[in-house]
C-alpha positions in Angstrom: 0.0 0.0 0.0 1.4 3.5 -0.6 1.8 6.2 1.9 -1.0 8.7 1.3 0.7 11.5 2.1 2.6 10.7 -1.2 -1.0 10.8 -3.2 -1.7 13.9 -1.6 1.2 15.8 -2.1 2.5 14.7 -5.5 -0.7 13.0 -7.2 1.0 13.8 -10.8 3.7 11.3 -10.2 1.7 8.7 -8.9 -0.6 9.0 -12.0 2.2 9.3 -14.5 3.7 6.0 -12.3 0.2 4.2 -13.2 0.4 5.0 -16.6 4.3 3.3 -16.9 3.2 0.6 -15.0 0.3 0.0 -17.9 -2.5 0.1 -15.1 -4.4 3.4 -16.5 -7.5 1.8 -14.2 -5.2 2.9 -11.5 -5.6 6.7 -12.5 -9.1 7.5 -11.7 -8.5 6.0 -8.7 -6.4 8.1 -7.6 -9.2 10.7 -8.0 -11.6 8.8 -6.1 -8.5 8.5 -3.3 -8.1 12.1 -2.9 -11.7 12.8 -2.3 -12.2 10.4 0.3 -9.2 11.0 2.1 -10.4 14.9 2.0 -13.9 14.1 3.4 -12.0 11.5 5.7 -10.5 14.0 7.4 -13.0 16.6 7.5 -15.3 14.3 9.1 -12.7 13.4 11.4 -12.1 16.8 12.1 -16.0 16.9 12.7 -16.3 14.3 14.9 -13.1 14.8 17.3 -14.6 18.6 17.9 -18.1 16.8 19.2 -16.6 14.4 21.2 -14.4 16.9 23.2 -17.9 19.2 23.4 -19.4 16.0 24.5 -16.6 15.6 27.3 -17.2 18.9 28.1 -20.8 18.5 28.5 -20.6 15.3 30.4 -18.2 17.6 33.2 -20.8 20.2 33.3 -23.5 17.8 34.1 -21.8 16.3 36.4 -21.3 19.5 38.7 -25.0 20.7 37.8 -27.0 20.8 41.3 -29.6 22.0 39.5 -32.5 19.4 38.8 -34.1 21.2 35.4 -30.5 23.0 34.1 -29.3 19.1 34.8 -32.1 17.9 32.9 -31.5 20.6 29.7 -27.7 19.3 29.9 -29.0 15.6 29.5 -31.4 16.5 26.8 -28.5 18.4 24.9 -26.0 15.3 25.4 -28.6 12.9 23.6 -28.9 14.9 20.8 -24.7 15.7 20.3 -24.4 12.1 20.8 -27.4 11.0 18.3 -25.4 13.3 15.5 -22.4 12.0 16.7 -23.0 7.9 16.0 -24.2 9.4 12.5 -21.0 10.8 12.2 -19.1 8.3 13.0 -20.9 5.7 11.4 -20.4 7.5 8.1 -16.4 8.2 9.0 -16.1 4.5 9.1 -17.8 4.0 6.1 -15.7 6.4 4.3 -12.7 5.0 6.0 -13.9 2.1 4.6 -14.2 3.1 1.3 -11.2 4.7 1.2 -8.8 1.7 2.4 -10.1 -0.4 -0.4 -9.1 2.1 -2.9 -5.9 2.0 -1.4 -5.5 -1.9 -2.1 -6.0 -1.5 -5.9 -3.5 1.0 -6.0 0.2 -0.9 -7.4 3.7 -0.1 -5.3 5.6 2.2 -7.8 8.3 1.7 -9.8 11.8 2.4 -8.3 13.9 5.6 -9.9 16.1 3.2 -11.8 13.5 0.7 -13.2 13.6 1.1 -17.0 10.5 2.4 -18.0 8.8 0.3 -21.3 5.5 -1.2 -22.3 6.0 -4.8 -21.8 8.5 -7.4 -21.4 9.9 -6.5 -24.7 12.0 -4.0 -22.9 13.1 -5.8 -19.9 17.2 -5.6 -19.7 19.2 -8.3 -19.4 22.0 -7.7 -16.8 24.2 -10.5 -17.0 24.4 -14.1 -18.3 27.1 -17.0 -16.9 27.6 -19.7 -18.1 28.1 -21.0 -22.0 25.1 -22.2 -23.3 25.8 -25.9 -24.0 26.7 -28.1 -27.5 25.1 -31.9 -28.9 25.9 -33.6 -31.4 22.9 -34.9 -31.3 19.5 -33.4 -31.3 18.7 -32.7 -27.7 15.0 -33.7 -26.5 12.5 -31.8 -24.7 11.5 -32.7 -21.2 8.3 -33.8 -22.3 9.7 -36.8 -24.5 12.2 -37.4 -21.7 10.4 -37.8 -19.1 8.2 -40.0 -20.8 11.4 -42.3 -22.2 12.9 -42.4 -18.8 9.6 -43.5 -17.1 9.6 -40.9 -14.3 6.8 -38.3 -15.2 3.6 -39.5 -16.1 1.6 -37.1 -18.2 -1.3 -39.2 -19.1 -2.2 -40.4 -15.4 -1.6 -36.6 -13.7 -4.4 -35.5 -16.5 -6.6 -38.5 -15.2 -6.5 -37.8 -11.8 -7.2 -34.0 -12.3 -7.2 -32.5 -15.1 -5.0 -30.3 -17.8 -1.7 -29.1 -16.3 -1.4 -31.6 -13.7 1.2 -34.6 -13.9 2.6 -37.2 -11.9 6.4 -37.3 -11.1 7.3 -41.1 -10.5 10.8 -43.2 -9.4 13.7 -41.2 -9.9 12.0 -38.2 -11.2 9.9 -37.6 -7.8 13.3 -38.4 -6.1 15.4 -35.8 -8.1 12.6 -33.0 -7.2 12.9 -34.4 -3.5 16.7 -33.6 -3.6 16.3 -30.5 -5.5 14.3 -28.8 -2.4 16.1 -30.8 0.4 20.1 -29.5 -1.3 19.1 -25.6 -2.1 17.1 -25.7 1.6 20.9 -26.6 3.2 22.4 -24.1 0.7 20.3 -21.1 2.0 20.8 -22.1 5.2 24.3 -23.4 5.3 25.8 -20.7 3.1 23.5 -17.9 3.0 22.8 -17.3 6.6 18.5 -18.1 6.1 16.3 -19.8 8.6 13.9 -22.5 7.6 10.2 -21.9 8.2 7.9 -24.4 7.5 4.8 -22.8 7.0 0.8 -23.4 6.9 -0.3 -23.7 3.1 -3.4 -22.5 3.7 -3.9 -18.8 4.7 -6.4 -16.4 5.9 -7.7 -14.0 3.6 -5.8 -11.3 5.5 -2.8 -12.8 4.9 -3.2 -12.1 0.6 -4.8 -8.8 1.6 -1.1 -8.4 3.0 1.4 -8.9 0.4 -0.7 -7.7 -2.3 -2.5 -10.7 -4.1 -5.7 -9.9 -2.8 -8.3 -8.0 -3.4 -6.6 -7.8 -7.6 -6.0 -11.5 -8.0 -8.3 -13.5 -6.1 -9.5 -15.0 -9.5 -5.9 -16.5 -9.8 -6.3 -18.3 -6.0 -8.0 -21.4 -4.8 -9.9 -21.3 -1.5 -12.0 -23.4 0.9 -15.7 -22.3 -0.4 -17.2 -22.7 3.3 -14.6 -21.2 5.7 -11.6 -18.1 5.1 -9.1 -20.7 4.2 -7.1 -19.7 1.0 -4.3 -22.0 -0.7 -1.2 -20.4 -1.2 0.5 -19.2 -4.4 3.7 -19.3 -3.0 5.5 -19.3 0.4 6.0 -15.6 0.5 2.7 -15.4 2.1 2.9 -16.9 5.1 6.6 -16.0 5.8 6.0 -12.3 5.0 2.8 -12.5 7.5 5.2 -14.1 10.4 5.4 -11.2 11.3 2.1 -8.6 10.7 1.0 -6.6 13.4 4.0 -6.7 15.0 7.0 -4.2 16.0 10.5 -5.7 15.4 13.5 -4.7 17.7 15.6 -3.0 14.8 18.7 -4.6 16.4 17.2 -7.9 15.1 16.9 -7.0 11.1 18.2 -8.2 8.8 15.8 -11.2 9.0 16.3 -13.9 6.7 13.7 -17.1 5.8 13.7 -19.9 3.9 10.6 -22.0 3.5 9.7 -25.0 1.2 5.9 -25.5 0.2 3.8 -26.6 -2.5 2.5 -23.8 -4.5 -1.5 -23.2 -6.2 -2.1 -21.2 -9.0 -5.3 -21.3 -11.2 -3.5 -19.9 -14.1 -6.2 -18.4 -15.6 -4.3 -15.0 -16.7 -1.9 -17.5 -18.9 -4.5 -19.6 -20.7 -3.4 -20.8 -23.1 0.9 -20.1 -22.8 3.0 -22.8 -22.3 0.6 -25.7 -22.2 3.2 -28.1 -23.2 5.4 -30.7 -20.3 5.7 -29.4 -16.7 6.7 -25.8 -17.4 3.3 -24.2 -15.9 0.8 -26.1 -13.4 -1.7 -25.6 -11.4 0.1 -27.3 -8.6 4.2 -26.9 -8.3 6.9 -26.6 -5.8 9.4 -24.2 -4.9 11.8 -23.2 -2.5 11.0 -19.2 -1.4 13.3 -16.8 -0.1 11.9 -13.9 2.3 13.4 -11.2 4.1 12.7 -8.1 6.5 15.2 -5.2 6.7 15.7 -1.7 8.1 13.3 1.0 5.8 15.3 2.3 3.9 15.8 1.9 0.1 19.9 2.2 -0.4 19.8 -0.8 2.3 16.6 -2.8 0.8 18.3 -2.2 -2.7 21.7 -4.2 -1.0 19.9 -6.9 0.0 17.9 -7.7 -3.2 21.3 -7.6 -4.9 22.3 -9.9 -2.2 19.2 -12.1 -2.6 19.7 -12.4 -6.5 23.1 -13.2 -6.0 22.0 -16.1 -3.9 19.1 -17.3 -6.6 21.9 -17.6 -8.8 24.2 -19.4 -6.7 21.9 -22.5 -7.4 22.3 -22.0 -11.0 25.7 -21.8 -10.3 26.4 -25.1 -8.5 24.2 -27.1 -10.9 26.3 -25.5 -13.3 23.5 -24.8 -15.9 23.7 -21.5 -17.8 21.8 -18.6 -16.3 20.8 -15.2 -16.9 19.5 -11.7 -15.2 17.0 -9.8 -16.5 15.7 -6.9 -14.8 12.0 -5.6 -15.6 10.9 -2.8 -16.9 8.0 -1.1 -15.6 5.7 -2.5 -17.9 6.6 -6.1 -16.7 6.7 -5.1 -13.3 4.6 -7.1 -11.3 1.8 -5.3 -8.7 4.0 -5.0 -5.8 7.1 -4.5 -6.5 9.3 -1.5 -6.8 11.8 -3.1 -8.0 12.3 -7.2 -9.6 15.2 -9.4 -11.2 14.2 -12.8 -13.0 16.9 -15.3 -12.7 16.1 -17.6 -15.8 18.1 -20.7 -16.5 18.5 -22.0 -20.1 16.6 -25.1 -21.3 18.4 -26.9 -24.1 15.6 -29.4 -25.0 13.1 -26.6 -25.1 15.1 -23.8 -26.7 14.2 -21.0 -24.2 14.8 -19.4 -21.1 12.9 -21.0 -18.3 12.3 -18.3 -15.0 13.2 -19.6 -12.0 13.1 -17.1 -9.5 12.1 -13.6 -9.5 13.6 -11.8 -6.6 12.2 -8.3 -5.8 12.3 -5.5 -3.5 8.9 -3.9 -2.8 10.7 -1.7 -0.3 7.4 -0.6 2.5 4.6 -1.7 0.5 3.7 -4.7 1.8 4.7 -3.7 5.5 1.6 -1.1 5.3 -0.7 -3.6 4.5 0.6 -6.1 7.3 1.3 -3.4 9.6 5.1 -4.9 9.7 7.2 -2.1 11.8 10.5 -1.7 13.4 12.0 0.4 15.8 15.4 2.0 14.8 16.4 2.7 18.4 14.8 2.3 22.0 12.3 5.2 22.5 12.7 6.4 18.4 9.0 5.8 17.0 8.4 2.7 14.8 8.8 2.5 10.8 7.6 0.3 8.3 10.1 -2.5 7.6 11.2 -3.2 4.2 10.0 -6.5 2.7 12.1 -8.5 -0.4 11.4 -12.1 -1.8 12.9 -14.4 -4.4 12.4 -18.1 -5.9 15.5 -19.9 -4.4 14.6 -21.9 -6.8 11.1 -22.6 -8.3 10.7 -26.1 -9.3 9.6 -27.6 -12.0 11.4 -25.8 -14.3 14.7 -26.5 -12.7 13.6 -29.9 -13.3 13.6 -29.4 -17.1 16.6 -27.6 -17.3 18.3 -30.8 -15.5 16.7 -32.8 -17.7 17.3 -31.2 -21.0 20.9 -29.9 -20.4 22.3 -33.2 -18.9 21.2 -35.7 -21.5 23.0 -37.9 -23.1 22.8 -39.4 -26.8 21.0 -42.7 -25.6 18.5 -40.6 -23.6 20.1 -41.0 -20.0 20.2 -37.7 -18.1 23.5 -37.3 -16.3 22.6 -36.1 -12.4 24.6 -33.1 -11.3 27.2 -33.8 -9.0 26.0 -32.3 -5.7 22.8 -33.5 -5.6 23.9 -37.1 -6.0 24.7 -37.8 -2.5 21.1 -36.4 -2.1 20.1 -38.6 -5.0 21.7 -42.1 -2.7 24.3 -42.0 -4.7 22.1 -42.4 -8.5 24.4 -40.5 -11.0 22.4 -41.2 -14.1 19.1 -41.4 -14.7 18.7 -44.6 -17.4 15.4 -45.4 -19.9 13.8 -48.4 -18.5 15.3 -51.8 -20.2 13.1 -53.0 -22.7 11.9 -56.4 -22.6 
């Protein structure tokens, strides 16, 4: 959520931000934002004056010996405190009113985010890594898989539908290794605590990091009670701590959480309907951290916490790249977001598998996450960043596609094997 004294004093830039962030629904909002907030605090201003007359009142009543003065003094408290519940009842309706405005509203784009229409003009930063050679004609996942007998297409749709598959024998084991190996590297080498969260959330908990009210068509939920399934572990780990004032001696805080992750997809129907690349149901290791409000500091740590996406990339030695977004690929809460994407030889393309942003104090206003600097100095708003650490499947298929071999085997990398019980290649089934 923004601060609203930014709307206030400099509603020209938020509009023009709107209008680079492609979200010209935004603008009229804005509008509609500054109205309330002006009747907002006029009633406030409104009400406040009658309760202190009311106060007032209620003193002189009270030292009124005077049976009919006493009883003028009652009658006049009824009626200020008839006009007052009017008041107040429509102060929290515009309150109200105005808050939910306030949740449509996207974060804004950092001063350095390039500014284009789409993803056309996202940047790419960096790439390691050479992309690799065959002398063969490498497969896709979706014939591998298949050939080595470890993901089962046809009985995933049977069970539930499009999008949905079944990982089986060594292929469920590799995924198994995949979350349990980059877990120990974030903790291990990058200083992150595991959480293991609920995945299921109240609907407070979206409202929070910014995928609700805008994308509650993309979530599944319990119809009968406030139980939501999460798109990723961000929400919880980013709720750990709503409501709540953090000693600022205690930031940075790092997380690390595994969970399974539910999407409904429906704003890419019809993209990438082919293998394991996009599902309804996936897993991924997520990154989250908390740190001191300020952006030179927040903007650190999300170099930091792209750096450590990439060390995964890094130690499975598959070729990676950095591509930073421009506004018009910016997603709704962040100010600021790097996709780590890891190439896919089998499939010909760059497969995301993290994006790591910063969305500096947005999502702190809308958990109420605070910190105090110092003892006595009045809270602030944290800063919140997140990143993929890495989002399976598609790490899956790069494994896959850029470790086979001519006969079809799929070579495992070295440091999951002792994850793996020792398996160092993944064989097609002998044929009887």
């Amino acid at each position: 959520m923004l601060d609203i004294n930014l709307i206030r004093e400099d509603p020209e830039r938020v509009k023009q931000a709107m209008r680079d962030l492609n979200d010209e629904e935004a603008i009229p909002r804005i509008d509609l934002i500054l109205e309330l907030d002006e009747r907002r605090r006029a009633l406030l201003q409104e009400v406040e004056a009658m309760r202190a007359e009311r106060n007032k009142t209620s003193k002189i009543i009270g030292r009124t010996r005077d049976p009919a003065e006493r009883q003028t003094k009652i009658d006049q408290m009824k009626k200020l405190s008839a006009r007052l519940e009017k008041l107040e009842a429509e102060l929290r309706e515009v309150e109200a009113a105005l808050n939910e405005e306030m949740l449509w509203i996207p974060n804004l784009p950092a001063e350095d985010v390039p500014v284009g229409p789409d993803e056309s003009h996202n940047v790419v930063v960096r790439q390691e890594g050479d992309l690799p050679e065959f002398d063969f004609e490498p497969l896709p996942h979706w014939d591998l898989g298949p050939m080595l007998d470890i993901i089962d297409f046809e009985r995933g749709v049977k069970l539930s539908g499009s999008r949905f598959y079944v990982l089986k024998g060594a292929g469920a084991r590799l995924q198994r290794a995949l979350i349990t190996w980059m877990l120990d590297v974030h903790i291990q080498q990058h200083g992150y605590t595991e959480v293991y969260p609920p995945f299921m959330v109240r609907g407070y908990c979206l409202v929070g990091t910014g995928n609700l009210p805008k994308f509650g068509d993309n979530l599944y939920r319990d119809i009968e009670e406030d139980y939501w399934f999460i798109p990723t572990a961000e929400v919880p780990v980013t709720n750990l701590h709503r409501d709540e004032i953090l000693d600022g001696d205690d930031l940075p805080l790092y997380y690390v959480a595994y969970t399974p992750c539910f999407r409904r997809e429906k704003m890419s129907a019809g993209r990438d309907v082919r293998g394991i690349k996009r599902g309804h149901q996936f897993d991924k290791v997520e990154m989250v951290k908390f740190v001191e409000g300020d952006p030179e500091v927040s903007e650190r740590e999300l170099q930091s916490l792209v750096d450590n996406a990439e060390d995964i990339a890094r130690l499975l030695k598959i070729p990676h790249r950095v591509v930073q977004m421009c506004t018009g690929d910016l997603s709704f809460v962040a100010a600021k977001k790097y996709d780590v994407e890891m190439w896919a030889a089998g499939s010909q393309e760059w497969l995301e598998v993290s994006s790591c942003s910063n969305f500096r104090d947005f999502q702190a206003r809308r958990a109420n996450i605070r910190y105090r600097p110092a003892k006595g100095e009045k809270p602030r708003y944290v800063h919140t960043l997140n990143g993929s650490g890495l989002a399976l499947p598609r790490v899956m298929i790069a494994i896959l596609e850029n470790y086979q071999q001519p006969d079809g085997s799929v070579v495992i990398p070295e440091v999951l094997r002792p994850y793996m019980g020792g398996i160092e290649v993944i064989e097609p089934p002998a044929r009887a």
